[in-house]
C-alpha angles and dihedrals in degrees: 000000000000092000088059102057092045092051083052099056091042095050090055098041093050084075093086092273124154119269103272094008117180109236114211125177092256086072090066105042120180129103125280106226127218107280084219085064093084087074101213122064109226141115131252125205115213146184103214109197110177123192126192138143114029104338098316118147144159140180139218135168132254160188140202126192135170122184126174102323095334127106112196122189117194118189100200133212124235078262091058095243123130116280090176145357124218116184133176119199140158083351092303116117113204127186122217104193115186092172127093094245141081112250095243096222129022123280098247084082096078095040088058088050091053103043091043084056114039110013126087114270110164107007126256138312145181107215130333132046141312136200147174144137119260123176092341098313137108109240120197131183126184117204126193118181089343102307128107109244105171133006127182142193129202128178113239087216099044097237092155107018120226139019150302119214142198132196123187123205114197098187118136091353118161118266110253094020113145094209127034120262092245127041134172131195117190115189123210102186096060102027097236126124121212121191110187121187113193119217105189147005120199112185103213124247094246090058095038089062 
């Protein structure tokens, strides 16, 4: 997992920040949503290829589970075994970090990436555009034939400037998925680009009765 932590602290630095910069929560506003919003416990298994600077890219495996009202985030080694262990419950957010390096940002980082992807933000729709503001940001969503195909933020008070989007490709997803096969979330405010496949959604056992 070690890849993966560089990559981190090269992907946030890359925003015009300052060499060795400290990240604090205060660096990645927007608001962390109930675990228990997605509406369905299950887990998703995912391939996370992030891009940023002049080409470069690299790729690590995931998973995503929620289960009752907790959100957990594993970051996975080429073996398949934990790196790290993000979870969000009763509105704290712990780190578990088996690595032998220090997570260059707070976790709540990831959390925000993930919520801002896959969770619901404004409803549902059939076709057409939503809006609304949520904790000081202006949240989009783009529907075509009742499936979300594009969703932005963007900060009121422009800090940071710009937006974060993301698009949304439903081809040759899984009947029944609740999330496309292929997402990408390109933030703006950063300047780093994730693209996430999933491989595979298991709705739990609790949630299938």
């Amino acid at each position: 997992m070690k890849h993966f932590l560089v990559l981190a602290a090269v992907l946030l630095a890359a925003c015009a920040a300052p060499p060795r910069r400290t990240f604090t929560d205060a660096d990645y506003p927007g608001t962390l949503l109930a675990p228990a919003a997605l509406g369905v416990e299950l887990v998703w298994q995912q391939r996370v290829t992030a891009h940023w600077g002049d080409g470069e890219q690299r790729g690590f495996d995931a998973a995503i589970q929620l289960q009752g009202d907790k959100l957990t985030v594993i970051g996975l080694s080429p073996l398949g075994q934990p790196g790290f262990v993000i979870t969000l419950q009763n509105g704290q957010v712990a780190l578990t970090n088996q690595t032998d390096m220090e997570v260059p940002f707070p976790p709540r980082f990831v959390l925000q990436d993930v919520q801002r992807t896959f969770w619901p933000w404004l409803g549902t729709a059939t076709d057409g555009e939503l809006e609304a503001l949520v904790g000081g940001e202006l949240v989009r969503e783009r529907h075509v034939a009742g499936r979300l195909v594009e969703r932005t933020f963007t900060r009121l008070d422009g800090k940071p400037a710009g937006t974060i989007t993301v698009t949304y490709d439903w081809t040759g997803t899984e009947s029944g998925w609740r999330v496309p096969k292929q997402v990408t979330l390109h933030n703006g405010w950063f300047g780093y680009r994730l693209v996430i496949d999933t491989h595979a959604e298991t709705v739990l056992p609790s949630a299938a009765k």
